[in-house]
C-alpha positions as CSV (number, residue, x, y, z in Angstrom):
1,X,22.7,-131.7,97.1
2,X,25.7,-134.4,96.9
3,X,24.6,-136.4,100.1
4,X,27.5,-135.3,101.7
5,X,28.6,-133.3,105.2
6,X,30.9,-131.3,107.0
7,X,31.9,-131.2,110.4
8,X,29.2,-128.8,111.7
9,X,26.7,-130.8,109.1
10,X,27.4,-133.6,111.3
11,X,27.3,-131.9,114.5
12,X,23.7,-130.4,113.5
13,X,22.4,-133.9,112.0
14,X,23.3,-136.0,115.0
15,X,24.0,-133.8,117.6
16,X,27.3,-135.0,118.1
17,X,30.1,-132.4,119.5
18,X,32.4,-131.4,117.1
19,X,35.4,-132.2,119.3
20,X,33.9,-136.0,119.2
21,X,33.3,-136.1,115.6
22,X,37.2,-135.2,114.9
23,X,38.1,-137.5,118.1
24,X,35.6,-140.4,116.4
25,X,36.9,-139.6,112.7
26,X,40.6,-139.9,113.8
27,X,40.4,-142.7,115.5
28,X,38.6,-144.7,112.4
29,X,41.2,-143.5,110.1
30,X,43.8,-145.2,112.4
31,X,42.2,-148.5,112.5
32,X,42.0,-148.2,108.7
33,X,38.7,-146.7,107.9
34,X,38.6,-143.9,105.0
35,X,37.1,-140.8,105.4
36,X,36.7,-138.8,102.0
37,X,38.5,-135.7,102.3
38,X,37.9,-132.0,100.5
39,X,41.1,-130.8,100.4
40,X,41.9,-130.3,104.1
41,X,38.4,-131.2,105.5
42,X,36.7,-134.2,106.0
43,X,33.6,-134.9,104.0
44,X,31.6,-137.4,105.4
45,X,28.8,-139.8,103.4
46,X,25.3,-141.2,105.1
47,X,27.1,-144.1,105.7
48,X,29.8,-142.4,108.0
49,X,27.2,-140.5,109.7
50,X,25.9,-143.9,110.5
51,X,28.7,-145.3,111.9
52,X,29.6,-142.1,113.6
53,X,26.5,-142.0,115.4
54,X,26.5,-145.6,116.3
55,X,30.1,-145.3,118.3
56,X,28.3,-142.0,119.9
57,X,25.6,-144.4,121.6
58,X,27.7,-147.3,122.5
59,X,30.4,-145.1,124.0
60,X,27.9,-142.5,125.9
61,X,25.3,-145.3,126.9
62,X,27.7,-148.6,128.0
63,X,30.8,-146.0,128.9
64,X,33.1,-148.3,127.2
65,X,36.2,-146.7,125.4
66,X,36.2,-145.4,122.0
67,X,39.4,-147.5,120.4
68,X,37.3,-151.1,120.9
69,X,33.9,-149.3,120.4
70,X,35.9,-148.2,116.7
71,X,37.5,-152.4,116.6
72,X,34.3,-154.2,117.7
73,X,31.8,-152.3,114.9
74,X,34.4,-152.4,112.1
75,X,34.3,-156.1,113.0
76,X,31.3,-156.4,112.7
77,X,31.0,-155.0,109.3
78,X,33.2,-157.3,108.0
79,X,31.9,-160.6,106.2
80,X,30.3,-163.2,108.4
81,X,29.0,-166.1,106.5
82,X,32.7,-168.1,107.0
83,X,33.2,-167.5,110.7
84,X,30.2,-170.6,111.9
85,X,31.8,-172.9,109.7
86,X,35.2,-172.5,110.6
87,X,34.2,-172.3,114.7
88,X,32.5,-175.7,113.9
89,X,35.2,-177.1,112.2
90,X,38.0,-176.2,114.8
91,X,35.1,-177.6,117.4
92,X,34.7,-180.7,115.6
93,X,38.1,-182.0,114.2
94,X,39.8,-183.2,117.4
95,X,37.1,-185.6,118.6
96,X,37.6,-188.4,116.9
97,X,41.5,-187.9,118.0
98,X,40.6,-187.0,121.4
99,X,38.1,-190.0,121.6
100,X,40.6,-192.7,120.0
101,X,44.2,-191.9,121.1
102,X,44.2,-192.2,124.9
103,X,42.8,-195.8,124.9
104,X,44.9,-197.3,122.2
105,X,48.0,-195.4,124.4
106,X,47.0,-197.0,127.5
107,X,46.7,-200.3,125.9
108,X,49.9,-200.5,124.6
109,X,51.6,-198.7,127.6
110,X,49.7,-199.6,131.1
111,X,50.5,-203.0,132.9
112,X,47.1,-205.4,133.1
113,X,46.9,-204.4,136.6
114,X,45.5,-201.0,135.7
115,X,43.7,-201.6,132.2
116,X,40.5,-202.2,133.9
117,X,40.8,-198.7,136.1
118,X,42.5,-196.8,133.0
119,X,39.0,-198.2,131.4
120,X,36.8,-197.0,133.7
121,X,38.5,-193.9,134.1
122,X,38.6,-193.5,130.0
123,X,35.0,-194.4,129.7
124,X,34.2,-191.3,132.4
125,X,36.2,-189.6,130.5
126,X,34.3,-190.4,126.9
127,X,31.3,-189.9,128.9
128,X,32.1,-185.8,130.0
129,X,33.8,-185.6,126.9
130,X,30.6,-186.7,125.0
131,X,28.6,-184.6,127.6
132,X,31.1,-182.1,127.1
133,X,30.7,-182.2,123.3
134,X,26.6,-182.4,123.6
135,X,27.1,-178.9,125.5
136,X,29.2,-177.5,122.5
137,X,26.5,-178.7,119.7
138,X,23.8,-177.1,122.2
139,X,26.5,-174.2,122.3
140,X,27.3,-174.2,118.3
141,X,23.4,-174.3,117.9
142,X,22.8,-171.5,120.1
143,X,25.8,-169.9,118.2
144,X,24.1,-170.3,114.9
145,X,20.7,-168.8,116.4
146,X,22.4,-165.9,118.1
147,X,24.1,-165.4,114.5
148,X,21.3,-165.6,112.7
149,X,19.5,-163.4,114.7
150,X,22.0,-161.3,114.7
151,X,21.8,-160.9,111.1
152,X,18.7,-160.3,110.9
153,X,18.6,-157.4,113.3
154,X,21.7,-156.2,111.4
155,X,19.9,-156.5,108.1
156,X,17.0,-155.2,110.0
157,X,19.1,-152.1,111.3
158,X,20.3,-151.6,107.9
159,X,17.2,-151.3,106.7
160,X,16.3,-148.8,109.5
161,X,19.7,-147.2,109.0
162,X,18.7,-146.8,105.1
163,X,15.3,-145.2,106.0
164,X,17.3,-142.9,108.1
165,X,19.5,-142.0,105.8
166,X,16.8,-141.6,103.3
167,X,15.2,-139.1,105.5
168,X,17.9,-137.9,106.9
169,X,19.0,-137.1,103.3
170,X,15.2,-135.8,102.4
171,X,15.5,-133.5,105.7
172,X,18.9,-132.0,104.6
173,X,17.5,-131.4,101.4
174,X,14.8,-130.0,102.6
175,X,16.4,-127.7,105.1
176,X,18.8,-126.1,102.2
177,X,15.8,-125.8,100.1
178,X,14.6,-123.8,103.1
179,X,17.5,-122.5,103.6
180,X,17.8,-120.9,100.2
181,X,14.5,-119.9,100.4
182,X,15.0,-118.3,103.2
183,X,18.0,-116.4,102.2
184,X,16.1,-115.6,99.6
185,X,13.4,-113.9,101.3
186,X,16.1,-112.3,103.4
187,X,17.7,-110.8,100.1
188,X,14.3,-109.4,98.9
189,X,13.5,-108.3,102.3
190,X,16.7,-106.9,102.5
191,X,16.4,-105.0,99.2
192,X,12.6,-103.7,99.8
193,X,14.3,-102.6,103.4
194,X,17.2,-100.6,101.2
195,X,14.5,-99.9,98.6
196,X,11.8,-98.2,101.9
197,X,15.0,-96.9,103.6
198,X,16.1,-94.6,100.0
199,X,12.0,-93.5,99.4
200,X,12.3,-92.6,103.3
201,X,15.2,-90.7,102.8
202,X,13.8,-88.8,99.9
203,X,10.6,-88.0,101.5
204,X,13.0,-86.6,104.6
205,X,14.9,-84.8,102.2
206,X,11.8,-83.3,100.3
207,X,9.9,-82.5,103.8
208,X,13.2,-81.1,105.0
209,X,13.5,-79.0,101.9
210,X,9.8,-77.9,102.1
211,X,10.4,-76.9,106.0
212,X,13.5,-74.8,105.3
213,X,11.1,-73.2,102.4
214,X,8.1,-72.4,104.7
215,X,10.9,-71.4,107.6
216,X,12.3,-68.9,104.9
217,X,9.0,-67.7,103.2
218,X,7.3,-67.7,106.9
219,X,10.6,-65.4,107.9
220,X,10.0,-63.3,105.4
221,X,6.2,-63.1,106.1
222,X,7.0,-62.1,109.5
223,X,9.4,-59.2,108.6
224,X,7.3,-58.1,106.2
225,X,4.4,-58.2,109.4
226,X,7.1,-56.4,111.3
227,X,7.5,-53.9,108.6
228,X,4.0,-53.3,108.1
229,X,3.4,-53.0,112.2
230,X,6.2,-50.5,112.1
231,X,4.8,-48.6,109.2
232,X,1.4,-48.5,110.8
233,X,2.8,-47.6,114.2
234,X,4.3,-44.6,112.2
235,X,1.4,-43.7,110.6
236,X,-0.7,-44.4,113.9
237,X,2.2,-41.7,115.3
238,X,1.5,-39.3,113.1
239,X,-2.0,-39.8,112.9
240,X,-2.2,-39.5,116.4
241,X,0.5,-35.8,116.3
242,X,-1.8,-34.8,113.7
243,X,-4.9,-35.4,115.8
244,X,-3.6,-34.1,119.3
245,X,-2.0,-30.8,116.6
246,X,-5.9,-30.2,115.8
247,X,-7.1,-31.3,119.7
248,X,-4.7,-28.3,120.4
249,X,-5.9,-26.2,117.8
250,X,-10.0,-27.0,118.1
251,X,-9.4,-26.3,122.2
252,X,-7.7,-23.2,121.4
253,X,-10.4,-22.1,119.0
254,X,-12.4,-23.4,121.7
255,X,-11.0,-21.6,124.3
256,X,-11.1,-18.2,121.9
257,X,-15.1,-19.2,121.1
258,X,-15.5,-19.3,124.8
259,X,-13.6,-16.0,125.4
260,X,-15.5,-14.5,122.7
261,X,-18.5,-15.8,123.9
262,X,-18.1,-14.7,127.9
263,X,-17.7,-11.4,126.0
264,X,-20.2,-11.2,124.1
265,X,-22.3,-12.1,126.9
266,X,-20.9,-9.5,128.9
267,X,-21.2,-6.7,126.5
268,X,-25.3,-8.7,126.0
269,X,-25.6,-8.4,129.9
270,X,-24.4,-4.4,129.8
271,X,-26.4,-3.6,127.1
272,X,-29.3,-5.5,128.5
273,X,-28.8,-3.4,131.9
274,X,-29.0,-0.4,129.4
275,X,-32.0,-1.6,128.1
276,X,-33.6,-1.9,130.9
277,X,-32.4,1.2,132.2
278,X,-33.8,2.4,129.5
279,X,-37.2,0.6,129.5
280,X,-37.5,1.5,132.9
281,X,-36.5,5.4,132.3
282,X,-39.1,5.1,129.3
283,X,-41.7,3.7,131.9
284,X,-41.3,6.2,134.2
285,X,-41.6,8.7,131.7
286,X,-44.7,7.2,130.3
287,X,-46.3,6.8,133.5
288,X,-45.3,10.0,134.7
289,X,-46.8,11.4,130.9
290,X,-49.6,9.0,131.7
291,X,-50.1,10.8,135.3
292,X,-49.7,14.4,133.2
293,X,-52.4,13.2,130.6
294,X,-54.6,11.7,133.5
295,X,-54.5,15.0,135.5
296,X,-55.7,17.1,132.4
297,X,-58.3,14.2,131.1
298,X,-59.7,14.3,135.0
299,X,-59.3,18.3,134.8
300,X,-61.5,18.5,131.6
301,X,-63.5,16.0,132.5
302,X,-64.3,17.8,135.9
303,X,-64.8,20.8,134.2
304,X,-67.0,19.6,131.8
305,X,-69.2,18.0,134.7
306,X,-70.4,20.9,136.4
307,X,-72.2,22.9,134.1
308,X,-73.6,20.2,133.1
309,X,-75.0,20.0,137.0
310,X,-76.0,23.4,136.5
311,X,-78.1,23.5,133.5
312,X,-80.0,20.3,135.4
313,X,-80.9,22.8,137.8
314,X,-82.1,24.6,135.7
């Protein structure tokens, strides 16, 4: 931190267009002022910036024009303690001269007649001159005030002007120091940004490699599923052949049971038919035995009842 600026330093310290700065800067070299240069830049000092910012005011607030704007405050930074005297002295020298000559003249030249009103006239004259000189010690006087108060405020703005620069020059240093601190975080934040941005990139990567892996191995698990439900549906196929082959077979051994059966049952129903053709042949027969057996019982039995009727007689 040198203390010194550039061009847009200047513009951002003072607020002062670049355009003017050059305009400003030029016009100071022409009436003399140096300007330190950097090559082909200018590099201006706290002191320029000063100066610079002065002939901004005066030229923006009183409108005045910037070549006697430049004059008048190079002027005044020129030595002042000889310029009082020397007024005084250039005041002051041709009284006595001015005071003296015009009477010894007019004695030695006018006719009687006219000393006395060359007198009179003389003495008015001594009179405004004295009156006139009065007002120029009043005027030297208020000179001398106005310069000395004019130095003081000039000492005073140079004081101000030195705290300005001083802070001026503690603000610049402390905006760089911010500055670099600033780029600095901006590196860092730059890096962790590059440093996030790779780690990002290889978690993508790795996610992106473990999605193609579960895409493949879940491909692979659905042919394999397809596979398998294929298989099945062929063994379901057959199963299901197989079981309609022995539906077939079981309803045709059904069917044969049933046929069977019905004649079975048939040749059950003729036989029972027999049977009880039979049963009822064999009941006839018995009854008709029993009706035979009955007759001869009854027969013995009636024959058998009589004598006995007989020998009660008896």
């Amino acid at each position: 931190m040198t203390g010194t600026f550039k061009t847009k330093d200047v513009t951002n310290k003072t607020g002062i267009p670049r355009n003017l700065v050059r305009t400003y800067s030029q016009t100071l070299e022409q009436h003399g002022y140096s300007i330190s240069r950097m090559g082909t830049d200018r590099v201006f000092k706290l002191e320029d910036l000063r100066l610079l910012k002065a002939i901004h005011e005066r030229v923006q607030s009183l409108h005045e024009d910037v070549t006697e704007v430049v004059q008048y405050l190079l002027q005044e930074q020129q030595p002042k303690e000889n310029k009082p005297v020397q007024q005084l002295q250039a005041a002051e020298a041709p009284a006595p001269l001015r005071a003296v000559a015009p009477a010894a003249v007019v004695a030695s030249i006018a006719p009687p007649a006219l000393q006395e009103d060359v007198t009179v006239t003389i003495r008015e004259q001594s009179k405004r001159f004295e009156e006139f000189m009065s007002k120029l010690d009043n005027l030297a006087q208020l000179n001398e005030a106005i310069i000395h108060q004019n130095s003081t405020l000039i000492s005073q703005n140079r004081q101000k002007d030195e705290k300005l620069d001083e802070l001026m020059h503690h603000v610049y240093v402390k905006e760089s120091k911010q500055t670099d601190m600033l780029q600095d975080v901006l590196t860092t934040v730059n890096k962790t940004d590059q440093k996030q941005d790779e780690k990002l990139n290889q978690v993508m990567s790795q996610i992106s490699k473990k999605d193609a892996k579960q895409e493949e191995k879940l491909g692979k698990l659905l042919q394999h599923m397809h596979n398998q439900d294929v298989k099945q549906d062929e063994k379901m196929g057959k199963i299901i052949n197989q079981v309609c082959s022995q539906e077939a077979k079981q309803d045709e051994r059904m069917n044969n049971l049933i046929n069977h059966v019905y004649t079975k049952e048939s040749s059950r129903d003729e036989q029972l038919m027999r049977l009880v053709r039979e049963i009822q042949e064999t009941k006839r027969m018995v009854a008709a035995a029993q009706e035979g057996g009955l007759l001869k019982t009854l027969r013995g039995m009636f024959g058998r009842t009589k004598p006995s009727k007989a020998d009660s007689h008896s």
